[in-house]
Each structure stands twice: as structure tokens, then as C-alpha cells.
PyMOL Python script that loads the backbone (N, CA, C, O; Angstrom):
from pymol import cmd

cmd.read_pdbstr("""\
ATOM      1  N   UNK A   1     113.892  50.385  16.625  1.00  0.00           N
ATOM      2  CA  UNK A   1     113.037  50.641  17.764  1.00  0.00           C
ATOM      3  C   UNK A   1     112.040  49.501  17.861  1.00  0.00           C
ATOM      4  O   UNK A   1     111.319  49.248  16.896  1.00  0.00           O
ATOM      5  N   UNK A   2     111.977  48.873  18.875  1.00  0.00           N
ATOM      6  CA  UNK A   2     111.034  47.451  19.341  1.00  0.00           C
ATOM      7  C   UNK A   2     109.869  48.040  19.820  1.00  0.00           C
ATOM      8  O   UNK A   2     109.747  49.163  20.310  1.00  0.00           O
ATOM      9  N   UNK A   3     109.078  47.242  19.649  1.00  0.00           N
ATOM     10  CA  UNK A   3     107.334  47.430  19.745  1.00  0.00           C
ATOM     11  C   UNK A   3     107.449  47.721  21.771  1.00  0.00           C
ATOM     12  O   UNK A   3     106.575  48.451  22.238  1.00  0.00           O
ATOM     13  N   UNK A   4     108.194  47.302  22.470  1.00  0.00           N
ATOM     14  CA  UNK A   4     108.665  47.677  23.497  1.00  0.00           C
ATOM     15  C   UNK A   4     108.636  49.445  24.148  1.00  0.00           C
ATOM     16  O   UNK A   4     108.083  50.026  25.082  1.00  0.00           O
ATOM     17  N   UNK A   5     109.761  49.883  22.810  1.00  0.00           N
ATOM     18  CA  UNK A   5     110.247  51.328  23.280  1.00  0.00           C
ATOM     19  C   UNK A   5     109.167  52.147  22.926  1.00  0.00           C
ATOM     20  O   UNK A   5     108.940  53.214  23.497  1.00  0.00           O
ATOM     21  N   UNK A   6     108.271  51.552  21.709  1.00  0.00           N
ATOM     22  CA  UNK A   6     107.323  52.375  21.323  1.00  0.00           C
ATOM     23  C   UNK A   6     106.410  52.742  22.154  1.00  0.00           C
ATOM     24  O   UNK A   6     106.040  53.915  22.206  1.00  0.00           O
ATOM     25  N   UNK A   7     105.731  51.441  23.210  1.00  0.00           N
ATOM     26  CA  UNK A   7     104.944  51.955  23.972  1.00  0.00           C
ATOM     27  C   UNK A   7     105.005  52.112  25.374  1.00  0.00           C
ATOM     28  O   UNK A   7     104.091  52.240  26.189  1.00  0.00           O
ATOM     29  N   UNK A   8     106.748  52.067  25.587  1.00  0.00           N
ATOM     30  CA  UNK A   8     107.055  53.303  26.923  1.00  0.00           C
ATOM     31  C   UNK A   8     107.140  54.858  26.556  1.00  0.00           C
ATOM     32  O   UNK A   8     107.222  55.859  27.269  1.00  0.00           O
ATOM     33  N   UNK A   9     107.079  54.636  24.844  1.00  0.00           N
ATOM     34  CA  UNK A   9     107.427  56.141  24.581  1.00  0.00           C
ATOM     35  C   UNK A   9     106.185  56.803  24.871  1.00  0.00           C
ATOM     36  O   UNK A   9     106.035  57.818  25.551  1.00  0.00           O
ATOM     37  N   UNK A  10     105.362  56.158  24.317  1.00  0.00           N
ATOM     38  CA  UNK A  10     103.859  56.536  24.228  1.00  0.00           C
ATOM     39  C   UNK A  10     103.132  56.514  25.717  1.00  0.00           C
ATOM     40  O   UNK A  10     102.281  57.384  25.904  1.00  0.00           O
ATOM     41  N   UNK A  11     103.334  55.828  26.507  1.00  0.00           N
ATOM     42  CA  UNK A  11     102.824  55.771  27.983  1.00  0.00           C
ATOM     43  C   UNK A  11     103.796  56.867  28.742  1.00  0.00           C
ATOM     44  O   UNK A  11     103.228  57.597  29.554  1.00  0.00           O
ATOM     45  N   UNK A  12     104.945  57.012  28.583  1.00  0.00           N
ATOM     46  CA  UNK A  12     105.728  58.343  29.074  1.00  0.00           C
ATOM     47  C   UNK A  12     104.949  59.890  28.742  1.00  0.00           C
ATOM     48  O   UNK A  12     105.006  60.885  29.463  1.00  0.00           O
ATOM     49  N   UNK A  13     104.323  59.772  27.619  1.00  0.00           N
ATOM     50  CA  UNK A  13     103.679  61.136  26.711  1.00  0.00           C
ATOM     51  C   UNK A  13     102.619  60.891  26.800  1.00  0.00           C
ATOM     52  O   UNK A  13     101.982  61.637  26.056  1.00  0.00           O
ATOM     53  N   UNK A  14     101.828  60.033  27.467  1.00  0.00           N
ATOM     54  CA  UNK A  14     100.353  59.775  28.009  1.00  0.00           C
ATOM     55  C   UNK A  14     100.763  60.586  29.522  1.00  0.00           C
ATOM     56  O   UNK A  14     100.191  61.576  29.976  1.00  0.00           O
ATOM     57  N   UNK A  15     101.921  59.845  30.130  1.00  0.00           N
ATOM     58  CA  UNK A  15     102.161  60.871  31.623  1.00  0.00           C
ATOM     59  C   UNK A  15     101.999  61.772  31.676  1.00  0.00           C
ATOM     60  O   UNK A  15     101.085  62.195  32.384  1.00  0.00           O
ATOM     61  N   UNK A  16     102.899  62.692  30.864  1.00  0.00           N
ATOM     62  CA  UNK A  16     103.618  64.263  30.956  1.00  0.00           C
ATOM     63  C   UNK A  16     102.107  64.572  30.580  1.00  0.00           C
ATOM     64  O   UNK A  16     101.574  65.463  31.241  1.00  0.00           O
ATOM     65  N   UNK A  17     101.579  64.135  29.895  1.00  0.00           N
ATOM     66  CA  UNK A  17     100.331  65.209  29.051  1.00  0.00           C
ATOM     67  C   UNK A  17      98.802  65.027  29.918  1.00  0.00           C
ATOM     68  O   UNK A  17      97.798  65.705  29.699  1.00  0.00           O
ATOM     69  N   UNK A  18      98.951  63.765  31.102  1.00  0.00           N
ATOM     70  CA  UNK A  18      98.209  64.006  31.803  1.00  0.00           C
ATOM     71  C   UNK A  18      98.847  64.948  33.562  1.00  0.00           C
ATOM     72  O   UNK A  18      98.384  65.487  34.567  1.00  0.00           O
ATOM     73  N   UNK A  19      99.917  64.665  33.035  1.00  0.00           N
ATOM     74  CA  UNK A  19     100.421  66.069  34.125  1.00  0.00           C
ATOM     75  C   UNK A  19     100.500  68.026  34.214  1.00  0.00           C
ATOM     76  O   UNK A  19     100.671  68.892  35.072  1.00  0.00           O
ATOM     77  N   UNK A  20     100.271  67.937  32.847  1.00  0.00           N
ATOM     78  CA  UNK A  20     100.204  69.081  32.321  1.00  0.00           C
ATOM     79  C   UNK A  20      98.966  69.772  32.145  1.00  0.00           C
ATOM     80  O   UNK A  20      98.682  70.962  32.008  1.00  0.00           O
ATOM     81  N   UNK A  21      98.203  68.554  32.191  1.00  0.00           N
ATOM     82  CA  UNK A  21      96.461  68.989  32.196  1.00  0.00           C
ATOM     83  C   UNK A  21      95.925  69.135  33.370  1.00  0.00           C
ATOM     84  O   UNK A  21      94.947  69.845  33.608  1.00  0.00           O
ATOM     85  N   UNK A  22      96.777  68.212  34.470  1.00  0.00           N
ATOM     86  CA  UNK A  22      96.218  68.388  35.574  1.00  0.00           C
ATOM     87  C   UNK A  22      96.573  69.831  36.000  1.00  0.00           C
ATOM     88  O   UNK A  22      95.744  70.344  36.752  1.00  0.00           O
ATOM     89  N   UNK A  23      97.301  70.344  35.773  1.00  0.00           N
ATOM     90  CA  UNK A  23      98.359  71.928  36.072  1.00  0.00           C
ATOM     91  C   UNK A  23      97.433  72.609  35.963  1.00  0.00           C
ATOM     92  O   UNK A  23      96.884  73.280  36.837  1.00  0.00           O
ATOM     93  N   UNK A  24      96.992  72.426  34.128  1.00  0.00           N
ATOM     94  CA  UNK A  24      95.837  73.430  33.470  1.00  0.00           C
ATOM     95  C   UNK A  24      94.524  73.543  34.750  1.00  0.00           C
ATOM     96  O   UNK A  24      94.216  74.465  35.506  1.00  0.00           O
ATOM     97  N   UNK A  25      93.973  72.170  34.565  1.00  0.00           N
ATOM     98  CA  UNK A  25      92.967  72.167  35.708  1.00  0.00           C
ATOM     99  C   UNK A  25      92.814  72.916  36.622  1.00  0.00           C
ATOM    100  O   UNK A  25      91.902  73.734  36.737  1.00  0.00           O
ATOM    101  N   UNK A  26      94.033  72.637  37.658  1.00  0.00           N
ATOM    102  CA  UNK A  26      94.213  73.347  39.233  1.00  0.00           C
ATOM    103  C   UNK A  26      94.275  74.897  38.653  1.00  0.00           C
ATOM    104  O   UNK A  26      93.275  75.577  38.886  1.00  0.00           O
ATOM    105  N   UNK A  27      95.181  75.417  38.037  1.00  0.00           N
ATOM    106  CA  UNK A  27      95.231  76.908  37.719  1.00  0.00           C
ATOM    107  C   UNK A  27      93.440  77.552  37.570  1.00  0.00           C
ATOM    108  O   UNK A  27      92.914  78.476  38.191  1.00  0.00           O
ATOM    109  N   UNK A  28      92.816  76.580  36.436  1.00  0.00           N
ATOM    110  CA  UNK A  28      91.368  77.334  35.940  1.00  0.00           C
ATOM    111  C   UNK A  28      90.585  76.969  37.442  1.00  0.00           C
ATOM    112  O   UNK A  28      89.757  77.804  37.807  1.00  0.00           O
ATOM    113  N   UNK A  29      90.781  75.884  38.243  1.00  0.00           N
ATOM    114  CA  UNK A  29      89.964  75.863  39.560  1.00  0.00           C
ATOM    115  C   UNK A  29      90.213  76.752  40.463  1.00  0.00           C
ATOM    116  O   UNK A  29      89.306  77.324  41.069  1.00  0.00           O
ATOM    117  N   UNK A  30      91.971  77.071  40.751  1.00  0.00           N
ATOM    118  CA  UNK A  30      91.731  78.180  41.580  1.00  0.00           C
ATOM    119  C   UNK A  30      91.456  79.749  40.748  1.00  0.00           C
ATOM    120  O   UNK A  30      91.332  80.781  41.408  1.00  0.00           O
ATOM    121  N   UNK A  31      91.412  79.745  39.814  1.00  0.00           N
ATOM    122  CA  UNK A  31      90.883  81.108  39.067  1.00  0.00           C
ATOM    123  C   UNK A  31      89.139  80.887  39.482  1.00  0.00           C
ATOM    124  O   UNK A  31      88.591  81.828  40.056  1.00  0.00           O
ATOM    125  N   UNK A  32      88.608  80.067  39.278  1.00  0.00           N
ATOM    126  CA  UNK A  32      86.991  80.060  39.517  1.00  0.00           C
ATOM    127  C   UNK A  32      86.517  80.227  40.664  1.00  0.00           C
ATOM    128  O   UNK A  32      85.498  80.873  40.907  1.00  0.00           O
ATOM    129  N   UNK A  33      87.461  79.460  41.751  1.00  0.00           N
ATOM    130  CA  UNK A  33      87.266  79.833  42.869  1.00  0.00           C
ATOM    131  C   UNK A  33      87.517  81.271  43.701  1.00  0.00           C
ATOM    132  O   UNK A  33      86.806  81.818  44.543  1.00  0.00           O
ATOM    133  N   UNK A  34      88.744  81.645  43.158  1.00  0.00           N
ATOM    134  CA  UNK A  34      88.536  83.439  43.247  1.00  0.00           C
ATOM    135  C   UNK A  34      87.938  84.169  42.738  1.00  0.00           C
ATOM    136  O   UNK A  34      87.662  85.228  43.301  1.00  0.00           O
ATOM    137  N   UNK A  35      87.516  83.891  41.503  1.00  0.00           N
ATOM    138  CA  UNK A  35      86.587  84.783  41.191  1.00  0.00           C
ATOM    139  C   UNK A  35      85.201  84.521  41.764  1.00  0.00           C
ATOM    140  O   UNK A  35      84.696  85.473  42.358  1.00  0.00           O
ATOM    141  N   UNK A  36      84.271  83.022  41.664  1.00  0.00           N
ATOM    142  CA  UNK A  36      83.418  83.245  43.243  1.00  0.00           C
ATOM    143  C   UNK A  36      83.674  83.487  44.547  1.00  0.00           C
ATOM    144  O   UNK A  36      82.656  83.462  45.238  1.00  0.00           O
ATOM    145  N   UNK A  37      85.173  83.824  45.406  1.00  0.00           N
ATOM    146  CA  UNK A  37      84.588  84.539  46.243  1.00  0.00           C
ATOM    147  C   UNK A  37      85.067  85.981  45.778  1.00  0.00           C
ATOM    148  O   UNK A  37      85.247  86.596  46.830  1.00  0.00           O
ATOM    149  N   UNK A  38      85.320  86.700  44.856  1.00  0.00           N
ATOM    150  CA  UNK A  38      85.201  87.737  44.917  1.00  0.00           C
ATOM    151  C   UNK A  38      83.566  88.317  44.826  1.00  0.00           C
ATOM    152  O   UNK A  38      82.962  88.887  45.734  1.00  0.00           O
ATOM    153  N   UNK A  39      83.128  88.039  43.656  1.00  0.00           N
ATOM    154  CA  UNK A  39      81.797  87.589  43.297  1.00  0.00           C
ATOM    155  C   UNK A  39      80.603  87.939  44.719  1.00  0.00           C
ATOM    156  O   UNK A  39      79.597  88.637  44.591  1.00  0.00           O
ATOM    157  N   UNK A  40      81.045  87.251  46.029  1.00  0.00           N
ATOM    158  CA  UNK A  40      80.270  86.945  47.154  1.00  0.00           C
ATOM    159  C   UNK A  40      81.179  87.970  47.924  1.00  0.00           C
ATOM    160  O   UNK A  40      81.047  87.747  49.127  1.00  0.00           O
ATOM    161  N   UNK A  41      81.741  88.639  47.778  1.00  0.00           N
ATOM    162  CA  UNK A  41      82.486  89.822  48.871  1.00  0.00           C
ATOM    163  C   UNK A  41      81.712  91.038  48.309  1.00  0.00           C
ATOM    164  O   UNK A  41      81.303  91.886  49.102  1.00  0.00           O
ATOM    165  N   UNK A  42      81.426  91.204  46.583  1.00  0.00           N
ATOM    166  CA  UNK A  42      81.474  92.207  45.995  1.00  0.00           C
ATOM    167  C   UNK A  42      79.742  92.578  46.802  1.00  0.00           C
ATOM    168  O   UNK A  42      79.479  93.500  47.574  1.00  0.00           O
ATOM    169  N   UNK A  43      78.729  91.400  46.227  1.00  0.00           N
ATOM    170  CA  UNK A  43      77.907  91.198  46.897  1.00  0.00           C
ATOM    171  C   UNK A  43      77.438  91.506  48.565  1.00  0.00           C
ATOM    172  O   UNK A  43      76.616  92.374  48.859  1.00  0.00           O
ATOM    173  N   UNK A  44      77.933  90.871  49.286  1.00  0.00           N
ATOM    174  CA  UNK A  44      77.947  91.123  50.704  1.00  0.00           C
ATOM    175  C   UNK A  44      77.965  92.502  51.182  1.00  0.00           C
ATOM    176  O   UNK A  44      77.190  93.162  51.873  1.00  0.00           O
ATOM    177  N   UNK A  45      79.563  92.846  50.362  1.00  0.00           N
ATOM    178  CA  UNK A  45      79.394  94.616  50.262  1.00  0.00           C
ATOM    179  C   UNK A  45      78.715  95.628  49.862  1.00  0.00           C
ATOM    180  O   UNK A  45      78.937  96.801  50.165  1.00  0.00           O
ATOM    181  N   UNK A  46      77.407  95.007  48.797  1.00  0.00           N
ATOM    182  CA  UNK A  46      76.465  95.688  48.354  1.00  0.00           C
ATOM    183  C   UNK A  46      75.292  95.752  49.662  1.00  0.00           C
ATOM    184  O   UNK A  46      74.862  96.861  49.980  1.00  0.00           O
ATOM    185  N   UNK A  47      74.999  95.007  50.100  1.00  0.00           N
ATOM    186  CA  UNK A  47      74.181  94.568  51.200  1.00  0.00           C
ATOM    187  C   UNK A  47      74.496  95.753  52.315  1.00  0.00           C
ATOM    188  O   UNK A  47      73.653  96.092  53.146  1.00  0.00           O
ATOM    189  N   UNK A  48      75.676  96.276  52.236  1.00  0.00           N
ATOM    190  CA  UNK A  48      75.786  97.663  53.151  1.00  0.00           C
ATOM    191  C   UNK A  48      74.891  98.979  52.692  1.00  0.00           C
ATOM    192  O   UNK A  48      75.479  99.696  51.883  1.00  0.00           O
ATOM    193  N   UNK A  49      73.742  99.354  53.026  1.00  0.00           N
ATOM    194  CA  UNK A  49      73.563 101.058  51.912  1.00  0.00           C
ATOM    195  C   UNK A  49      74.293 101.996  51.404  1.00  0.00           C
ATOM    196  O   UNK A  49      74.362 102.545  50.304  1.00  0.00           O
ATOM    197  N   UNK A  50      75.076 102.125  52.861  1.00  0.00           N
ATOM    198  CA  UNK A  50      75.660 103.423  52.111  1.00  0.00           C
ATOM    199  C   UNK A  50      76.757 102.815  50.786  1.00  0.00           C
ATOM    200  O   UNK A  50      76.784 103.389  49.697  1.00  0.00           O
ATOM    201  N   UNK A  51      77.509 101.745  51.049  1.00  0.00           N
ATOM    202  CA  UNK A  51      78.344 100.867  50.209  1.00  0.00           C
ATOM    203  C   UNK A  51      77.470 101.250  48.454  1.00  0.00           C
ATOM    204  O   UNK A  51      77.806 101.750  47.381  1.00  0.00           O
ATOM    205  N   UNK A  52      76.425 100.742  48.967  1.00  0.00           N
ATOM    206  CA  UNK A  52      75.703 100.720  47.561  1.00  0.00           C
ATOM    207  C   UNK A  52      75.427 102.278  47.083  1.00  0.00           C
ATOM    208  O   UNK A  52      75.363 102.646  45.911  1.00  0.00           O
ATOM    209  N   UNK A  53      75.334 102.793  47.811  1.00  0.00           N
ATOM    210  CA  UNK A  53      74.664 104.090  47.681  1.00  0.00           C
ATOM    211  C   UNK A  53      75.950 104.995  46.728  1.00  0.00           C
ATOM    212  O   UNK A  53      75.657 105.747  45.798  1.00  0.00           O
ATOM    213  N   UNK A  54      77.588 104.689  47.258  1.00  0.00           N
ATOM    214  CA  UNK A  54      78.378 105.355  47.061  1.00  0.00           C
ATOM    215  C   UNK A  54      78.737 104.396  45.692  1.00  0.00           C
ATOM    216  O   UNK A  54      79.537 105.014  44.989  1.00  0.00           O
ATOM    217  N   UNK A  55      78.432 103.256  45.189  1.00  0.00           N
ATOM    218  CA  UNK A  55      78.621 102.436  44.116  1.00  0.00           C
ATOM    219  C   UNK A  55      77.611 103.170  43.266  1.00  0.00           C
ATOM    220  O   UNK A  55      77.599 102.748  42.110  1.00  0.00           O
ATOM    221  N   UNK A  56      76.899 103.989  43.472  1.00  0.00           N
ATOM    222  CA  UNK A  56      76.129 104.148  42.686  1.00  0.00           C
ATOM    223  C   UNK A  56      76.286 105.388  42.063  1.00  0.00           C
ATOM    224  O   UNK A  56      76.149 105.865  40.936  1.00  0.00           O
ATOM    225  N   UNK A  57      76.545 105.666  42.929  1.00  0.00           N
ATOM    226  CA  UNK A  57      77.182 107.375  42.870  1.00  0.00           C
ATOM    227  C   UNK A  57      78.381 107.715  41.936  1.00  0.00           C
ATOM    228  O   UNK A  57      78.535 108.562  41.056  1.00  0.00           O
ATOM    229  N   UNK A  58      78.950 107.014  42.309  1.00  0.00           N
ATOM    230  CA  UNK A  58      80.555 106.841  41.333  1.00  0.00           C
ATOM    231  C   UNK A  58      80.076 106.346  39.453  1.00  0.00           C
ATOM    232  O   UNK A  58      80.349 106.946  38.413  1.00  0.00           O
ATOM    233  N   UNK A  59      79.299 105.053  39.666  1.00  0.00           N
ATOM    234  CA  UNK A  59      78.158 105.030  38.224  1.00  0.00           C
ATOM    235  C   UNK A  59      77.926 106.109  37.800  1.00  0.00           C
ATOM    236  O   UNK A  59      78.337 106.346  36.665  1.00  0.00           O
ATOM    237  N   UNK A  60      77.454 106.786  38.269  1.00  0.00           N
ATOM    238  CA  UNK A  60      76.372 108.423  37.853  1.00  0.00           C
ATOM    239  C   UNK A  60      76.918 109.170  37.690  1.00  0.00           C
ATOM    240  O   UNK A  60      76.484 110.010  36.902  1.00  0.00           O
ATOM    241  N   UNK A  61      78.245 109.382  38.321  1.00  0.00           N
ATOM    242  CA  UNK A  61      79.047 110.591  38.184  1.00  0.00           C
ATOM    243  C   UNK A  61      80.198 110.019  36.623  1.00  0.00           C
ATOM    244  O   UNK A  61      80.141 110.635  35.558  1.00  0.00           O
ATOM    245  N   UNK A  62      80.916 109.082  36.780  1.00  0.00           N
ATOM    246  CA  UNK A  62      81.240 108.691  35.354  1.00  0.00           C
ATOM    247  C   UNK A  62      80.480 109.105  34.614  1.00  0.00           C
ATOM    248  O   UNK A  62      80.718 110.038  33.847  1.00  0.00           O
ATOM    249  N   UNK A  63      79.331 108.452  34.700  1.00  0.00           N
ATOM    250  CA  UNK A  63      78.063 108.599  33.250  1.00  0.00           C
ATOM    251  C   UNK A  63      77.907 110.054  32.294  1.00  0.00           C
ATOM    252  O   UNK A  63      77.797 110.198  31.076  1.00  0.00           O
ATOM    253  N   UNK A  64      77.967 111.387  33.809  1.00  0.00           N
ATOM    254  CA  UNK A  64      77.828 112.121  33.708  1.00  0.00           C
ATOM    255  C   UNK A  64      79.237 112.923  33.168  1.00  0.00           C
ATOM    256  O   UNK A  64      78.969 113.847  32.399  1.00  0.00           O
ATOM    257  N   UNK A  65      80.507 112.752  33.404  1.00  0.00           N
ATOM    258  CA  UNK A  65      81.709 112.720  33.326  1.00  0.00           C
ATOM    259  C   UNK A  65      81.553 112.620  30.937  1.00  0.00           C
ATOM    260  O   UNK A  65      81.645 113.472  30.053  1.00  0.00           O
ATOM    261  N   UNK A  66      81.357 111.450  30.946  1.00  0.00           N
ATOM    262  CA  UNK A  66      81.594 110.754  29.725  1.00  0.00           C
ATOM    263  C   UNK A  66      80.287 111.996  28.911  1.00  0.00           C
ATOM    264  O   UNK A  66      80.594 112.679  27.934  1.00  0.00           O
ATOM    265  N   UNK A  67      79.022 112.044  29.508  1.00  0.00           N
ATOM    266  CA  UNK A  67      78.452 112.923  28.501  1.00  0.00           C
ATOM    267  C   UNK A  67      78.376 114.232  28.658  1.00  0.00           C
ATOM    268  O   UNK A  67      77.485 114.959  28.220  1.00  0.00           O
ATOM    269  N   UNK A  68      79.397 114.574  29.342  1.00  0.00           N
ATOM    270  CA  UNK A  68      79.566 115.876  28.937  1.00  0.00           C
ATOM    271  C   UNK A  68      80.715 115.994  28.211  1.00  0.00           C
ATOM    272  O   UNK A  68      80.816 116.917  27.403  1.00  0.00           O
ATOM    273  N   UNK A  69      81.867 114.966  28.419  1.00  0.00           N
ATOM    274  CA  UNK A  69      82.751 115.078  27.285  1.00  0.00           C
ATOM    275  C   UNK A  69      82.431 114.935  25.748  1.00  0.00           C
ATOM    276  O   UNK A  69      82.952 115.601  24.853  1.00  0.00           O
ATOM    277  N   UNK A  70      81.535 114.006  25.611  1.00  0.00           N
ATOM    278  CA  UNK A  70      80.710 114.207  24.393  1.00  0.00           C
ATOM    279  C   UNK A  70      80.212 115.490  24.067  1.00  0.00           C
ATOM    280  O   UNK A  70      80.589 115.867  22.957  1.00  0.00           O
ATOM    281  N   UNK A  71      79.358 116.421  24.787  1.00  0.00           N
ATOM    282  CA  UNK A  71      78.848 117.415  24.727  1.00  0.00           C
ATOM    283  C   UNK A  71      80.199 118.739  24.178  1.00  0.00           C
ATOM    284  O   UNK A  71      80.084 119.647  23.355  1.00  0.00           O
ATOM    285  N   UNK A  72      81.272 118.378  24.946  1.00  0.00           N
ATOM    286  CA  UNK A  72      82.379 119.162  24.633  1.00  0.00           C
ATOM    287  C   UNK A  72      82.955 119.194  23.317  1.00  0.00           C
ATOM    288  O   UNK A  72      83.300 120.182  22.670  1.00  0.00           O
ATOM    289  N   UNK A  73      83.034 117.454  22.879  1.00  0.00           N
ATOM    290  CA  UNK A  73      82.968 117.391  21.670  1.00  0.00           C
ATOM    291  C   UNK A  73      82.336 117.711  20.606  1.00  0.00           C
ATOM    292  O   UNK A  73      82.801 118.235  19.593  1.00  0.00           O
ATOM    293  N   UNK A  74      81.056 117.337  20.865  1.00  0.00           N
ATOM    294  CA  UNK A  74      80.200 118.277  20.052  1.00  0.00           C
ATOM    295  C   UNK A  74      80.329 119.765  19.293  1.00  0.00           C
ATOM    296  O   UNK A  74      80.380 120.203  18.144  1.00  0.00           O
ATOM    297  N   UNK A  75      80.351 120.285  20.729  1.00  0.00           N
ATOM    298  CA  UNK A  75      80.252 121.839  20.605  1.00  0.00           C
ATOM    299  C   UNK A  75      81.331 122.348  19.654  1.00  0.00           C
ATOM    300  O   UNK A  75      81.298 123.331  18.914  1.00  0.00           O
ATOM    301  N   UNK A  76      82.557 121.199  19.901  1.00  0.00           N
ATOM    302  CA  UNK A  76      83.740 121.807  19.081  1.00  0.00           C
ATOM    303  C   UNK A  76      83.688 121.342  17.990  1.00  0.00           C
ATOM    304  O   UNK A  76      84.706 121.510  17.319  1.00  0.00           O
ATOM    305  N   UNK A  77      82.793 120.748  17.481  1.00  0.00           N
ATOM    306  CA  UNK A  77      82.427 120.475  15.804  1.00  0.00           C
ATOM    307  C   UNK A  77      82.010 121.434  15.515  1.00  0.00           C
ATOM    308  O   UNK A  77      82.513 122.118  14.624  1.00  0.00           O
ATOM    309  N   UNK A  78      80.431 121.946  16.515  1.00  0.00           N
ATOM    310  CA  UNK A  78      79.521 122.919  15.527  1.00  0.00           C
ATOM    311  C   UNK A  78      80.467 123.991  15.000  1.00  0.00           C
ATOM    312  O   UNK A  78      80.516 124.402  13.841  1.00  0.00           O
ATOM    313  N   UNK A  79      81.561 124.558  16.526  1.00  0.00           N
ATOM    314  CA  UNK A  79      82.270 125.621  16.074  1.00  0.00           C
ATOM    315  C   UNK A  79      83.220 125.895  15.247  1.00  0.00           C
ATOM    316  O   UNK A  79      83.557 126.977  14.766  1.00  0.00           O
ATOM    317  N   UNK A  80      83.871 124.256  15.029  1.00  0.00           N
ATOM    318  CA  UNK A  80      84.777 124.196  13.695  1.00  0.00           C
ATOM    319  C   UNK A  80      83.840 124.319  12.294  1.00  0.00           C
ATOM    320  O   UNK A  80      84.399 124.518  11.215  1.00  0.00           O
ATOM    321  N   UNK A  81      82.400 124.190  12.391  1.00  0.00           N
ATOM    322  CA  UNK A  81      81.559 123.866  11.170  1.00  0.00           C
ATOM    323  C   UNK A  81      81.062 125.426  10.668  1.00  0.00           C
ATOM    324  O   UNK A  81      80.818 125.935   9.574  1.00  0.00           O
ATOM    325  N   UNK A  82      81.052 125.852  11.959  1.00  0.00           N
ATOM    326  CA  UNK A  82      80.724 127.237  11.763  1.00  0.00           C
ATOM    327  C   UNK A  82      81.609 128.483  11.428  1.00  0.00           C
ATOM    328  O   UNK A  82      81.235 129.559  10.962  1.00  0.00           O
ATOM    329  N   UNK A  83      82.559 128.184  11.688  1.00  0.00           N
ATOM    330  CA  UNK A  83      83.467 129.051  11.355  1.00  0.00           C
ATOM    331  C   UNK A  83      84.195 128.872   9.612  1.00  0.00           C
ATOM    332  O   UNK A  83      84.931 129.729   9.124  1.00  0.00           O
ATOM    333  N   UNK A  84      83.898 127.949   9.097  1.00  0.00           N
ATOM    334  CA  UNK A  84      84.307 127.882   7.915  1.00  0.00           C
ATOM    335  C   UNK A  84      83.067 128.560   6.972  1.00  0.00           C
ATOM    336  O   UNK A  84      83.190 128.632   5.749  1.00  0.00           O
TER     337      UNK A  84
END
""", "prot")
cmd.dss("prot")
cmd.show_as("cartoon", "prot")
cmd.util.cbc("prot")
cmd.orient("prot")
């Protein structure tokens, strides 16, 4: 192998590997870019009241959802604790 092939080999694998990065690039740019405009829709849509009002609601009601399942849990300790 001549000092030749070596550095078409090497400038060929300088190509591919700056083609492959550029790929990487474009993929993570259009990921950033959808996720800012989702970002600015999610927003905009908050800017409605009732929008927000019913975002908030759905929050509160989970919240409330999750601690009472806790509470359920609970209860079914004391009564497994108690019964022994």
C-alpha cells in the first residue's frame, strides 16, 4: 500500500464521517426545532383561560386520583396489621 492509497483511504473516511455527522446534525436540528414549536403552541394554548383552567383541572384531579390510591393503600395495611 503507497503513501498514495493511504491518504485516499483516509480522506474517503474523513468524507463518510463528515457525512454522517452532518445526518446526526439535521436529525438533532429538526428534533429542536419541534420541540420549540411545540413548546410555543403548548404556551399560546395556555394564554386561552378556560384552556388553562381545564389544564389545571386535569393536574388536580390526577393529584387527587394518586392520593387517594395511597390512602387505599394505606388503609389496607392498617387492616392487614390489625387483623393479625
Amino acid at each position: 500500500m503507497g503513501i498514495k492509497n493511504f491518504f485516499k483511504n483516509a480522506f474517503d473516511d474523513m468524507k463518510e464521517s463528515a457525512k454522517a455527522q452532518h445526518e446526526v446534525d439535521k436529525a438533532n436540528w429538526d428534533a429542536a426545532k419541534a420541540e420549540s414549536k411545540s413548546q410555543w403552541e403548548e404556551a399560546k394554548a395556555m394564554g386561552d383561560p378556560n384552556r388553562r383552567k381545564a389544564v389545571f383541572q386535569a393536574e388536580r384531579d390526577k393529584q387527587i386520583a394518586e392520593a387517594n390510591e395511597r390512602k387505599a393503600a394505606a388503609e389496607a395495611r392498617i387492616d392487614t396489621a390489625t387483623k393479625n
